[in-house]
C-alpha positions in Angstrom: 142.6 66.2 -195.8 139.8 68.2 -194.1 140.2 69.2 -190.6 138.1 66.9 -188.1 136.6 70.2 -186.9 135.7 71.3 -190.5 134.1 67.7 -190.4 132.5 68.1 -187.5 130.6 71.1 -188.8 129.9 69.8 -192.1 128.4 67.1 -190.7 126.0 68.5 -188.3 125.3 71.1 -190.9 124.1 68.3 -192.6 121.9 66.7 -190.0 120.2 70.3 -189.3 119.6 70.5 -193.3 118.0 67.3 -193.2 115.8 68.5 -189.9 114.6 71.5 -191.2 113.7 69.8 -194.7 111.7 67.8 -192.4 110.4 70.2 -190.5 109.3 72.3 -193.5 107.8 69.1 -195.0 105.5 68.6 -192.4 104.5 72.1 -191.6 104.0 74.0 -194.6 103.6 72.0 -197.4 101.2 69.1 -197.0 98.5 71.7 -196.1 97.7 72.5 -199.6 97.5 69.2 -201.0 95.6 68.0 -198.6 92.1 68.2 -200.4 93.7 66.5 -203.3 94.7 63.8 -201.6 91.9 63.5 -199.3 89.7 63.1 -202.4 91.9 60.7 -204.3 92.6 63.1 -207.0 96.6 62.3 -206.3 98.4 59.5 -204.7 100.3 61.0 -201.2 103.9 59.8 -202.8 103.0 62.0 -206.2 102.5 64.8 -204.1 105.0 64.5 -202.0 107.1 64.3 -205.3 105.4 67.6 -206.6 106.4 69.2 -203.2 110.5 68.1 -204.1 110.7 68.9 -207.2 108.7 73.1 -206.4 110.8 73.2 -203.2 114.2 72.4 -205.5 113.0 74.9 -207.9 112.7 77.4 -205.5 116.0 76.9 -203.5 117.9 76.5 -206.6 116.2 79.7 -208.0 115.7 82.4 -204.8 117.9 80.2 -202.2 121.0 82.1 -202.8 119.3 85.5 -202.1 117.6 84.8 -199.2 120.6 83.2 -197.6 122.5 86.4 -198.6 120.0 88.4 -196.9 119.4 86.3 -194.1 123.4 86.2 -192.9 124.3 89.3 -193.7 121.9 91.7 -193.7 119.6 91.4 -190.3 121.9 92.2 -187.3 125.0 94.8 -187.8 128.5 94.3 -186.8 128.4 90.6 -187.2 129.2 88.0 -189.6 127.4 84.7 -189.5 130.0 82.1 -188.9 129.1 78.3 -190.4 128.3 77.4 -187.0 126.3 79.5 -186.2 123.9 79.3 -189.0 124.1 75.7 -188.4 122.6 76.6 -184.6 120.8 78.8 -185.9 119.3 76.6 -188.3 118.7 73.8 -185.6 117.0 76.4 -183.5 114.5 77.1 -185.9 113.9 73.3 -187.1 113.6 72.7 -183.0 111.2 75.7 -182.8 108.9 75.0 -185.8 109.2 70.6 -184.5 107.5 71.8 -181.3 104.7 73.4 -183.3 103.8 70.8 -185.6 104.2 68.1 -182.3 101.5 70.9 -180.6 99.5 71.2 -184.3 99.9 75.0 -183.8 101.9 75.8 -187.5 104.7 78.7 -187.3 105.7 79.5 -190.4 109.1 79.0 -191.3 110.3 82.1 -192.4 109.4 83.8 -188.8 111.3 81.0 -187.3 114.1 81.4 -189.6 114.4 85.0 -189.2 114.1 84.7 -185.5 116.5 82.1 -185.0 119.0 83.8 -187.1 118.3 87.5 -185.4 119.1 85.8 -182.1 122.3 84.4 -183.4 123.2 87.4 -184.3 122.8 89.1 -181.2 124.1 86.0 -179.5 127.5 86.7 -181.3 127.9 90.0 -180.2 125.6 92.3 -182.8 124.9 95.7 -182.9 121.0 96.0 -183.4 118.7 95.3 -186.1 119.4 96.8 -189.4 117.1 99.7 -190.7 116.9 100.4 -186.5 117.9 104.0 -186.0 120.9 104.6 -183.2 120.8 104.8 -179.7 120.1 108.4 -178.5 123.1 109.3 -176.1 122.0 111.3 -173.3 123.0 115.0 -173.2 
């Protein structure tokens, strides 16, 4: 039996999956077949079909390493919890939502890496990795 907390997450986990696949739909993808379309070289469900089948490629090939580097290896001190990529997840579906409703694009891996650098920080973090330490005074 799963916990109704565990559900709880698993669910809205799901939801925010769903938003950002969405979200990325609409703002990054459609862009480059848009010419194709326009000139009826390729029916809008085709391409929208060629857009599912590259983005599964891609997230079943490179998805594991960039979620690797994304949780682990951006804020020190902190591990990502599955809540909080879930928020940050939503955060950056929410952020890149208000720029398509706006038509001004952000590009999802800025809002990505954002959302998940402030989660960090949110949960306590050092700093950013690769930044050198603070100076202590003498």
């Amino acid at each position: 039996m799963v916990a109704p907390s565990s559900a709880l997450v698993i669910g809205t986990a799901v939801v925010a999956c769903l938003c950002m696949a969405w979200v990325l739909a609409a703002n990054s993808n459609s862009p480059p077949f848009a010419p194709a379309i326009g000139a009826n070289a390729i029916s809008t469900m085709r391409a929208a079909f060629v857009i599912g089948l590259l983005a599964t490629a891609g997230a079943l090939m490179q998805g594991g390493s960039i979620s690797e580097t994304v949780g682990a290896d951006l804020i020190d001190g902190v591990a990502i919890t599955p809540l909080a990529a879930t928020a940050g997840l939503l955060t950056a579906a929410t952020f890149m939502g208000i720029g398509i409703y706006t038509r001004y694009p952000i590009p999802a891996a800025f809002a990505t890496t954002g959302a998940m650098v402030g989660v960090g920080l949110g949960l306590g973090g050092g700093r950013l990795r690769g930044q050198p330490a603070p100076v202590r005074g003498r």
